[in-house]
N, C-alpha and C positions, 0 to 999 in steps of 0.2 A: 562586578563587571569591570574588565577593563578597559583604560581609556587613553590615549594618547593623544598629547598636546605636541599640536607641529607646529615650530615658528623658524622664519628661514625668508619668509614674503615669495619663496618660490613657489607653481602650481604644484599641486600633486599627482602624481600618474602612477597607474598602478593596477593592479587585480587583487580583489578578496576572493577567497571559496569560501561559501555559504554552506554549509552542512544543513542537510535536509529536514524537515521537520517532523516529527515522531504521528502527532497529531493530521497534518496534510496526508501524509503518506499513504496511512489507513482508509484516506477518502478517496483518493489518487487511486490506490490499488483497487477498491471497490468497482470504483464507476470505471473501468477496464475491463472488470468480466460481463458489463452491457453491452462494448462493445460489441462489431458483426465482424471484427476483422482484430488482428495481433496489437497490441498495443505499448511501446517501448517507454518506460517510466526511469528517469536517470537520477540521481543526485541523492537516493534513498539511503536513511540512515540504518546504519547499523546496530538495529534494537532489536530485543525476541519479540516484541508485539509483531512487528513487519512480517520478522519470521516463521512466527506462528499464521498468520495472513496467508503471507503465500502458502503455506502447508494446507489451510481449510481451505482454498480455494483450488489447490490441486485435487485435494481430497474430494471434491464434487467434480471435476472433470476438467476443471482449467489447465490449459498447459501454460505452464512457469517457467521460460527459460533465464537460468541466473546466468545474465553475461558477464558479471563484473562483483564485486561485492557491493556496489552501487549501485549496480543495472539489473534493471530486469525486463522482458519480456512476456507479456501476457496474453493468450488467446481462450477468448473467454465464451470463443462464439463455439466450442465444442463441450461446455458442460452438459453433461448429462443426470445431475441429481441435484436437487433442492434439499435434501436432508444433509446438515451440516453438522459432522463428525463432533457430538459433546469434547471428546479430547480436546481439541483445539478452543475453541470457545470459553470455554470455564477458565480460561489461562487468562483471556482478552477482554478488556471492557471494551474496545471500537469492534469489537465483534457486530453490536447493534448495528452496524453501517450495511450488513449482510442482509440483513430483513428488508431491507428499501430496495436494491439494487434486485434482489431475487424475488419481488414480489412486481417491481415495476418491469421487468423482462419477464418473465415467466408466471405472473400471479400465485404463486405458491414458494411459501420459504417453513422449513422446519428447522428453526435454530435455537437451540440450550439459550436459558438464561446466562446473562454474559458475568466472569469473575470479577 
């Protein structure tokens, strides 16, 4: 990890960017298609788990709009299927996050054991 020693006795002022987190992301993108209304998620990292994500969540009905390679847009209140495409799943261990969200919105989830 690196680390930087400031010495100077002057304050610091400044901006970091935080890259997003692989792990949040998956739960963030999840609990979006419970929403009843579009849901805008910013800062997401650029990994094939996310990507695979949003692809199984299109795949039952979610609309995904990719604003940015960062951004995304989610309307989760037009799925129309519980059965979640094995393709996508067998890729993702945060797949499991699918079964909570589609069983607490809709009481039924048909999801692959996850890869």
């Amino acid at each position: 990890m690196k680390q930087y020693i400031i010495k100077g006795g002057r304050p610091l002022q400044g901006e970091v960017q935080i890259g997003g987190a692989k792990n949040a992301a998956l739960g963030i993108i999840v609990a979006a298609i419970m929403a009843d209304e579009p849901v805008l998620i910013e800062n997401l990292p650029e990994v094939d788990d996310v990507k695979v994500l949003l692809d199984a969540i299109e795949g039952i009905g979610a609309v995904v709009e990719r604003i940015d390679e960062h951004t995304v847009r989610i309307n989760g209140a037009v799925i129309n299927d519980v059965n979640v495409d094995d393709e996508y799943i067998r890729k993702i261990r945060g797949s499991y996050y699918l079964v909570g969200a589609l069983l607490g919105k809709y009481k039924k989830a048909v999801v692959a054991l996850p890869g």
